[in-house]
C-alpha positions, 0 to 999 in steps of 0.5 A, spaced: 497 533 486 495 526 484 500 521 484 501 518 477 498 511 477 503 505 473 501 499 471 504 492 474 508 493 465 511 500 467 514 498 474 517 491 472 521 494 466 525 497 472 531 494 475 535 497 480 532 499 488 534 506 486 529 506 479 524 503 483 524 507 489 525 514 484 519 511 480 514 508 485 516 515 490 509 518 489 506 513 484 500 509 485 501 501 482 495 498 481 492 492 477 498 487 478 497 479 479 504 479 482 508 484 487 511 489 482 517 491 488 521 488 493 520 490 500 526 492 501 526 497 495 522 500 499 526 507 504 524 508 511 519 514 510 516 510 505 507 511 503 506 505 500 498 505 496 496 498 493 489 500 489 487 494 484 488 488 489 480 488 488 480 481 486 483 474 489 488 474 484 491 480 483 496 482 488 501 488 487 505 489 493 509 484 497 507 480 503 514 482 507 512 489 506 507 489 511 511 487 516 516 492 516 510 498 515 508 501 522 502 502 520 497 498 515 490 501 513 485 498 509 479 500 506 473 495 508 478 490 513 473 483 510 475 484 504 481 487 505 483 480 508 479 476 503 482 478 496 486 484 498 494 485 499 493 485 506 489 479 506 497 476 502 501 478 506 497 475 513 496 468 509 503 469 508 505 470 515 508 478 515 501 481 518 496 478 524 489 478 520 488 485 525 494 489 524 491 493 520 487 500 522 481 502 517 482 508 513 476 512 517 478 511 523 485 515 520 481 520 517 477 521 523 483 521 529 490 521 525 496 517 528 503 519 530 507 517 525 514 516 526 520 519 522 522 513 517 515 509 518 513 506 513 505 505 512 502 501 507 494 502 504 491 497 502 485 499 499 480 495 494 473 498 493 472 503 488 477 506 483 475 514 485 474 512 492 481 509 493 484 515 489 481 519 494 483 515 500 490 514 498 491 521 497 487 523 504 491 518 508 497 520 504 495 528 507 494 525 515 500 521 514 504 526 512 502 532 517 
């Protein structure tokens, strides 16, 4: 089943980290200009998937995300870094500008995923391209 994609509106209209939590569980948020959820809103065991952060301007989810996530991937690393979430969260300092792991490796050689992980995926290229990924890194994650 295909998450449902909220709009940064949808998400902000939610107060409380127990609405947002039943809210984004299994959501994709995309096309924010600002994080539309606190890092820690977000429970141990957590998929997190930003798609719209394809711009330098847009920025869904919050620098301090990525460093609690045990596992970030990124779709295209350079441009991940230069207008993606991931590319936030290192300016900011939550991440090293090589934390993260690309998609493909993933999908090739899926990783252990310790019980209460959270994993973020950062993916800004295409829209039918990222629903797919989000939901295939979500499927490796979660074996």
């Amino acid at each position: 089943m295909t998450p449902p994609v909220l709009s940064a509106d949808e998400i902000t209209r939610v107060t409380t980290p127990e609405l947002v939590f039943a809210t984004v569980r299994d959501a994709l948020i995309a096309h924010a200009t600002s994080p539309v959820l606190h890092a820690d809103h977000v429970r141990r065991g957590a998929q997190v998937t930003g798609i719209g952060g394809d711009m330098p301007h847009k920025n869904e989810l919050p620098p301090a995300l990525f460093a609690r996530a045990a596992l970030i991937a990124t779709d295209d690393h350079q441009q991940c870094l230069e207008h993606g979430d991931f590319g936030h969260a290192v300016r900011a300092g939550s991440t090293t500008d090589s934390g993260d792991t690309p998609v493909g490796r993933l999908l090739e050689r899926p990783v252990e995923r310790p019980d209460g992980a959270i994993t973020v995926a950062d993916l800004t290229g295409v829209g039918a391209l990222d629903a797919a990924l989000a939901s295939a890194v979500l499927r490796e994650l979660t074996r």
